[in-house]
KEBAPA-318479 format. One record per residue (C-alpha): residue number from 1; residue in one letter; z, y, x. Coordinates in steps of 0.001 Angstrom, whole numbers, plus 500000, padded with zeros to 6 digits. Layout:
! residues N
SITE bafi tivo      Z      Y      X
SITE  NUM    A      Z      Y      X
...
***
This chain:
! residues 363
SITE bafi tivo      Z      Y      X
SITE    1    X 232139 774826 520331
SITE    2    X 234635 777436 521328
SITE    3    X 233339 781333 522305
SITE    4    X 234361 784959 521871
SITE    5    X 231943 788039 522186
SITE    6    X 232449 791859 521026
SITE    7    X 231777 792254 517523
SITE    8    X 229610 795197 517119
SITE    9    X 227245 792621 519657
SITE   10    X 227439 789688 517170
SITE   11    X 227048 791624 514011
SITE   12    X 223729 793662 515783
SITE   13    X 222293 789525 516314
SITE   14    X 223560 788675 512910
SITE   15    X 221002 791452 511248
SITE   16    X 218463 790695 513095
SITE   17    X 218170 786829 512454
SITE   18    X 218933 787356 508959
SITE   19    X 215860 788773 508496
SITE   20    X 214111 785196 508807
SITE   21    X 216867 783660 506773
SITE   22    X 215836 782293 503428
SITE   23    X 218160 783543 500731
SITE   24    X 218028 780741 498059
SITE   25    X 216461 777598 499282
SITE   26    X 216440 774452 498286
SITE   27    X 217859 772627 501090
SITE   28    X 221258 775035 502109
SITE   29    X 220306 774587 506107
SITE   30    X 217786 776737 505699
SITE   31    X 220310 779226 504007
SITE   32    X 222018 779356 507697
SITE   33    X 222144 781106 510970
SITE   34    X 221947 778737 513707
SITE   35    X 224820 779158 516173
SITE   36    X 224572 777543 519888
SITE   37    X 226554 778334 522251
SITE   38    X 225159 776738 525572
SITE   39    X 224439 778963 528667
SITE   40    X 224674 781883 526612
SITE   41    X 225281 782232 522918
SITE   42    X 222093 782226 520744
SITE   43    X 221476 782851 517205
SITE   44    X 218424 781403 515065
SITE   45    X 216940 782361 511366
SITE   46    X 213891 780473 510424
SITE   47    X 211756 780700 507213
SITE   48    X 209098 778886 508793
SITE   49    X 206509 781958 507823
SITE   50    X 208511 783447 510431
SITE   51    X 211828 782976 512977
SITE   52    X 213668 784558 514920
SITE   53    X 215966 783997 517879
SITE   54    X 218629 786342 519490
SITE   55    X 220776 786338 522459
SITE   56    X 224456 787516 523118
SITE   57    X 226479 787708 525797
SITE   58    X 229403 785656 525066
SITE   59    X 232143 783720 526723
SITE   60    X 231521 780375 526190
SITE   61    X 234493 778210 526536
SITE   62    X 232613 774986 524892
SITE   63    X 229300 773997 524440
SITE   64    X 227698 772864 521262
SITE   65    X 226035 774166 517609
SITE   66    X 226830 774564 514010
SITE   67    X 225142 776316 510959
SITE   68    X 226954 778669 509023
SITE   69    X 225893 780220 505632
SITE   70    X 224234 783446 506639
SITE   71    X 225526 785556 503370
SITE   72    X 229236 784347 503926
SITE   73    X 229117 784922 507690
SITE   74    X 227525 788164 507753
SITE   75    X 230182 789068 505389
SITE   76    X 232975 787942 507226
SITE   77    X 232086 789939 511156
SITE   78    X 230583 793033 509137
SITE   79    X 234478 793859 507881
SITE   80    X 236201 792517 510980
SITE   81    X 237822 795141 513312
SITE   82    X 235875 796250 516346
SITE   83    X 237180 794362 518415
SITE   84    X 236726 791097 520634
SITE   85    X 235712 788073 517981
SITE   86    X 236851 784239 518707
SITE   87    X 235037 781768 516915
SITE   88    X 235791 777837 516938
SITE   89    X 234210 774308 515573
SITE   90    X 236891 772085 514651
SITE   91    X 236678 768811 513060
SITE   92    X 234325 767856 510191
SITE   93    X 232680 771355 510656
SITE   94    X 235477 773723 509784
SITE   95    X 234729 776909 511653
SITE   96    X 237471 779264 512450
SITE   97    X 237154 782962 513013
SITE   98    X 239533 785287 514313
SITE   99    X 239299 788801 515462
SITE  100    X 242830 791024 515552
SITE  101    X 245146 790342 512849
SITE  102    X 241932 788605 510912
SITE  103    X 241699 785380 510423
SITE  104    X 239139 782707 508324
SITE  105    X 238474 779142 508024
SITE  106    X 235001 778764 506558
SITE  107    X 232394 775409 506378
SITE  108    X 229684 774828 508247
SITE  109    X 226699 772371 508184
SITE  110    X 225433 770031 511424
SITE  111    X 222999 771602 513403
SITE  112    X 220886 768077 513144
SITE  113    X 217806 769352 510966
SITE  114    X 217736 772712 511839
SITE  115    X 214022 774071 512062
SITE  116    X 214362 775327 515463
SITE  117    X 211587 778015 516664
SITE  118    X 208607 776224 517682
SITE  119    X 206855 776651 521483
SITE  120    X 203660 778967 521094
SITE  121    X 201115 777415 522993
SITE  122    X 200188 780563 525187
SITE  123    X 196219 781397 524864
SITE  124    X 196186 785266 525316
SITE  125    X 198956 787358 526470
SITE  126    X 199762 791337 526180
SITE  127    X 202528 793648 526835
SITE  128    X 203110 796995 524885
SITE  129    X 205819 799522 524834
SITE  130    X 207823 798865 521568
SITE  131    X 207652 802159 520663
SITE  132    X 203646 801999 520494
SITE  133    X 203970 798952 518492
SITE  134    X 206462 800436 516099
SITE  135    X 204126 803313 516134
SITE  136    X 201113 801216 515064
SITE  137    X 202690 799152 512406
SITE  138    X 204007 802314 510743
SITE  139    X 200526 804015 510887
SITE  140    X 199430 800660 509155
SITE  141    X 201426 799080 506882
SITE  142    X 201170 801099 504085
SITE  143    X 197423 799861 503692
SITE  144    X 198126 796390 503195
SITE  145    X 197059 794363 500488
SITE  146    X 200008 793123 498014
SITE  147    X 197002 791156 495749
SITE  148    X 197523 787414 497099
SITE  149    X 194076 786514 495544
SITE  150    X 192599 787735 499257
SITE  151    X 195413 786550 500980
SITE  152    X 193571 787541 504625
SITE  153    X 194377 790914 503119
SITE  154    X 197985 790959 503007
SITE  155    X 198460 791443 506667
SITE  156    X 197316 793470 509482
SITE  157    X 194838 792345 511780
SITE  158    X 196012 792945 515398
SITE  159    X 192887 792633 518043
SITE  160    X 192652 793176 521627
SITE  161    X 189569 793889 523705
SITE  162    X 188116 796248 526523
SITE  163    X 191809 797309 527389
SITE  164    X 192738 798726 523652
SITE  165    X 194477 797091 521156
SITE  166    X 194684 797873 517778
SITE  167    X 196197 797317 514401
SITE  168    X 193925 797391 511320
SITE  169    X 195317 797299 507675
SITE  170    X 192812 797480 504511
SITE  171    X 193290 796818 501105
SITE  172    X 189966 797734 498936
SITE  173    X 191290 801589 498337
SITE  174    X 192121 802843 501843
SITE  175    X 192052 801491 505657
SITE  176    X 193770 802141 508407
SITE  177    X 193557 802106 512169
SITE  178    X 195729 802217 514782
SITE  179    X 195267 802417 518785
SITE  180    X 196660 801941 522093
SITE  181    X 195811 800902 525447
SITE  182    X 197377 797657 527227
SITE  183    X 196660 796785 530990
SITE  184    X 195798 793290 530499
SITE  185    X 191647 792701 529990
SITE  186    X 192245 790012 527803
SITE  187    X 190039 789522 523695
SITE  188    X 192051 788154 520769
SITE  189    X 192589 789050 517490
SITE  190    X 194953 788163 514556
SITE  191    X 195849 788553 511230
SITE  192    X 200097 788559 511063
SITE  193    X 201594 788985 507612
SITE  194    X 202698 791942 506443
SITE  195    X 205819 791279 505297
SITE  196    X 206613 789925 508704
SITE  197    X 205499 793076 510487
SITE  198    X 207716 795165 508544
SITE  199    X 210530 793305 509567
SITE  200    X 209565 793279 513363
SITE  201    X 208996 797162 512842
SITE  202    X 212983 797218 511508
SITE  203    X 213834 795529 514563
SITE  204    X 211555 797260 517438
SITE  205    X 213044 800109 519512
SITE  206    X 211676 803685 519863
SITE  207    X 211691 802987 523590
SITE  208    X 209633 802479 526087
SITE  209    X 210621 798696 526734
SITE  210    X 207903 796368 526633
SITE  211    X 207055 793986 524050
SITE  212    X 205544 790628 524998
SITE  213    X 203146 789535 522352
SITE  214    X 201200 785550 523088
SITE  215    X 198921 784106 520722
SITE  216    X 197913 780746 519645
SITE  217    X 195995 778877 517315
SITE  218    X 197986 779407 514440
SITE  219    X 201133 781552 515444
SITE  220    X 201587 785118 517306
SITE  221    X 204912 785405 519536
SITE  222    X 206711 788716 519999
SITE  223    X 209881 788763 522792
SITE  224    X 211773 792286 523839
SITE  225    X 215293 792683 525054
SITE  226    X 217291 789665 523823
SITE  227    X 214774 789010 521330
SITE  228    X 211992 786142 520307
SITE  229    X 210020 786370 516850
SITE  230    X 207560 783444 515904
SITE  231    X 205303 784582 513270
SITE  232    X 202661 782755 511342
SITE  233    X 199068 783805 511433
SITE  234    X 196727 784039 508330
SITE  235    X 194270 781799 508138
SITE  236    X 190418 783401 507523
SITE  237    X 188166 785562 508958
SITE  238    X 189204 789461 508967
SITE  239    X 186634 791836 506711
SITE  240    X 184266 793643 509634
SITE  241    X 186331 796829 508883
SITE  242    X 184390 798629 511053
SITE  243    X 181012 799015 508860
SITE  244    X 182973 800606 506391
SITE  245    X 183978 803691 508097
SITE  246    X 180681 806185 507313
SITE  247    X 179341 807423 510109
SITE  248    X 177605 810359 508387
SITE  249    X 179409 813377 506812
SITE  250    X 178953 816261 504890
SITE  251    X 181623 818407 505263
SITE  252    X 184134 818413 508001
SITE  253    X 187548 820398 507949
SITE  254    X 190306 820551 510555
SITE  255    X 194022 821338 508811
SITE  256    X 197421 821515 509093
SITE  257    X 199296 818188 508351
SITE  258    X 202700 819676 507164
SITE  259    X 200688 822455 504941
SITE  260    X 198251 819882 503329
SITE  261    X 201392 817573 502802
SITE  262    X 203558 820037 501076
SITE  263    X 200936 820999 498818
SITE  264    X 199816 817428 497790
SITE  265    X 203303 816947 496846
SITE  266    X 203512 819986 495006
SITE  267    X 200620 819402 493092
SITE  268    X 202310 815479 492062
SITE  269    X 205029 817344 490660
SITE  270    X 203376 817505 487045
SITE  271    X 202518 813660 487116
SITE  272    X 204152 810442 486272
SITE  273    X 205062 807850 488226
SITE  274    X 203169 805312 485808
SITE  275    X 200604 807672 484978
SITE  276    X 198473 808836 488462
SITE  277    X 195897 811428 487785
SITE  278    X 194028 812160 490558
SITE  279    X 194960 815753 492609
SITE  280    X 191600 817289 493320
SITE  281    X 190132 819094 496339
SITE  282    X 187589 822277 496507
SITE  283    X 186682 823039 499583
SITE  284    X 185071 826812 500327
SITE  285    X 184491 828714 503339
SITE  286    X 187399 828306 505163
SITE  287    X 189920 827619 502362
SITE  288    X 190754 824426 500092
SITE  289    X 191807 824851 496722
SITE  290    X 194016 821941 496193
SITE  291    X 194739 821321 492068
SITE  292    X 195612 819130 489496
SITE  293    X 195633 818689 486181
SITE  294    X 197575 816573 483565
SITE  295    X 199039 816359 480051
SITE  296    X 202294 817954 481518
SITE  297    X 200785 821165 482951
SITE  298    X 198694 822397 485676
SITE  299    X 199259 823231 489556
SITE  300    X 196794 825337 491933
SITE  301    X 197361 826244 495167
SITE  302    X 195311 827104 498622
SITE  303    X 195556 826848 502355
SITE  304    X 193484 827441 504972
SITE  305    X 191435 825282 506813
SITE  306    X 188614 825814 509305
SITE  307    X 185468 824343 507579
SITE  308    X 182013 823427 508755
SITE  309    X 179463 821853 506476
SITE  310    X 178439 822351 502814
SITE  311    X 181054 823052 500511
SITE  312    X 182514 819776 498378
SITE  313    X 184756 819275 495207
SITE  314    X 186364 815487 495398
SITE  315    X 189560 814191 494042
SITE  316    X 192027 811030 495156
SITE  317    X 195134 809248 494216
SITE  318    X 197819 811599 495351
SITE  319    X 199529 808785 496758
SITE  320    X 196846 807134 498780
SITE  321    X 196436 810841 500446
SITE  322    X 200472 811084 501006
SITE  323    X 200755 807833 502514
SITE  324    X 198029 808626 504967
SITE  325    X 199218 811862 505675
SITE  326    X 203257 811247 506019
SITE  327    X 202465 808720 509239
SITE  328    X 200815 811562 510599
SITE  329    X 202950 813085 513830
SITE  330    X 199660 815558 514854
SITE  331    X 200112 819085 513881
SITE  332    X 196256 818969 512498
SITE  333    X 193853 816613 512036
SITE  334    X 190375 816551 510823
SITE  335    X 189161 815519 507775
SITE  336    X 185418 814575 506971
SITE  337    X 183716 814018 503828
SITE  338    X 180800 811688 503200
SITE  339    X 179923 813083 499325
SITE  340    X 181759 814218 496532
SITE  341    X 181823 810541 495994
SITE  342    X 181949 808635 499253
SITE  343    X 185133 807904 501444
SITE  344    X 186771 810472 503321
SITE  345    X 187971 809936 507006
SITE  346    X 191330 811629 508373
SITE  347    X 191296 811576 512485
SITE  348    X 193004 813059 515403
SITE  349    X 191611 815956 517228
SITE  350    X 189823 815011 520396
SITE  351    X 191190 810970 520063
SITE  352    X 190882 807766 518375
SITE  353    X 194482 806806 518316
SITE  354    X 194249 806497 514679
SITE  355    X 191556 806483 511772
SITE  356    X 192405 806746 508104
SITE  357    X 189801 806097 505094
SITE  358    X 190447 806881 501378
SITE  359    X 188084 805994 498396
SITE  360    X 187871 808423 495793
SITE  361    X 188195 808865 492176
SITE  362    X 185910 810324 490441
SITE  363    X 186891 813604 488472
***
């Protein structure tokens, strides 16, 4: 195998297939980037929970594979000049790398063995812009489950029907729902990990390029630009999130994202990080009173909001209300209330692009 490319090209391929690259396994293949260099040059991490294949333009001068440790090699282009990079297999696997006045000889393994990304038996097909999908998973994520006892929990269920799709994360505290539309009129739904969806959000664009997502029985497949992720699905029926979300409210409020922010963070100021009390919320008239109280102090302060409905005291994790809030890009939302003790619902105005649900704690 002989081939050179441009560095900056290379290294972009290298962090993107290292994210599927197991860093201490027990068999050292599956510590290492595939390398083939055929009719163009392509680059392979697999952790079988997820892979991922890139393509590079190269010129390819000889044909074949080898599988290079993906620590050491990452290494190695990350600190080589920008410049045009030459790489060679030699005999008994010694690879050779040369870019400028740099030069290395490191070892490599045979390509025989290599899990290789498996074919995704096509059974429903959509296409998004990535920067709707990055949009979704970022609106999301935060809401997944890390408790591996409900293991359907720790990812996001992605389903598709009546020309929306949309990205549901839930994890016994607080839910979360994201929306977009797609052209195709096409029903599916499944549950990818999450720790597999925050690495396809690292690696998504904030463009308008489409993202080519095909399901089968057991895995999801995501290809963009020079790109191909395999991912596992989860195994189980998703929780019918949808009867969880009250339909009936109390009190309804429509307020400013930044203001409401600010002041939730303000009021988290006199707390611990192991030690969460909750931040509570009195809303009057047209103004919440947002306070808190803990063995290191107390905080008050008020905004405005435009109320309708009875007036309601309530309190929540200060985090669970951040988190929900900080994914918001809306200048207001609106904000219903069940009860004093039931679930409160953040949601856009006039849309259903998103839908956020917080339990809370009682005061």
């Amino acid at each position: 195998m002989n081939f050179s490319c441009n560095k900056q090209d290379l290294m972009e391929a290298i962090n993107t297939v290292q994210k599927a690259v197991m860093t201490k396994a027990t068999i050292p293949i599956l510590e290492g980037i595939y390398i083939e260099a055929g009719q163009n040059l392509k680059l392979v991490g697999n952790c079988f929970d997820m892979g991922i294949e890139c393509s590079v333009d190269a010129d390819i001068k000889e044909t074949g594979s080898i599988v290079l440790n993906s620590r050491i090699f990452g290494e190695i282009v990350r600190r080589l000049p920008d410049s045009e990079v030459y790489i060679q297999v030699k005999d008994n696997f010694i690879v050779v790398i040369e870019c400028d006045n740099s030069y290395y000889e490191i070892k490599g393994l045979s390509s025989e063995g290599f899990p290789m990304l498996p074919e995704v038996e096509e059974e429903s097909r959509i296409t998004v812009q990535q920067s709707a999908l990055r949009d979704m998973i970022r609106k999301t994520i935060y809401a997944i489950s890390i408790d591996e006892k409900i293991k359907i929990l720790t990812g996001s269920l992605i389903e598709v029907r009546d020309g929306d799709i949309t990205m549901v994360s839930l994890d016994g505290f607080r839910l979360a729902v994201a929306k977009t539309v797609v052209q195709e009129n096409v029903s599916f739904s499944a549950v990818i990990p999450g720790k597999n969806l925050g690495e396809i959000y690292k690696i998504l664009d904030q463009t308008e390029d489409k993202v080519k997502i095909t399901l089968s029985a057991n895995q999801a497949l995501f290809e963009f630009d020079n790109c191909r992720i395999v991912s596992k699905v989860l195994d189980g029926e998703y929780m019918n999130y949808r009867s969880f979300i009250p339909e009936q409210f109390e009190t309804k409020i429509e307020v400013n994202v930044k203001e409401i922010t600010r002041s939730i963070e303000r009021a988290s100021l006199i707390m611990s990080d192991d030690n969460r009390y909750p931040v509570k919320l009195i809303v009057e008239d047209d103004r919440m009173l947002i306070t808190s109280s803990t063995k290191y102090g107390i905080s008050k302060e008020q905004i405005d909001v435009e109320s309708d409905g009875n007036n309601i005291t309530i309190g929540f994790n200060p985090k669970y209300l951040l988190d929900s809030f900080k994914v918001i890009d809306d200048e207001k939302v609106e904000v219903f209330f069940s009860s004093s003790v039931g679930p409160c619902v953040i949601r856009p105005i006039n849309s259903d692009k998103f839908t956020f649900m917080i339990l809370p704690v009682r005061i």
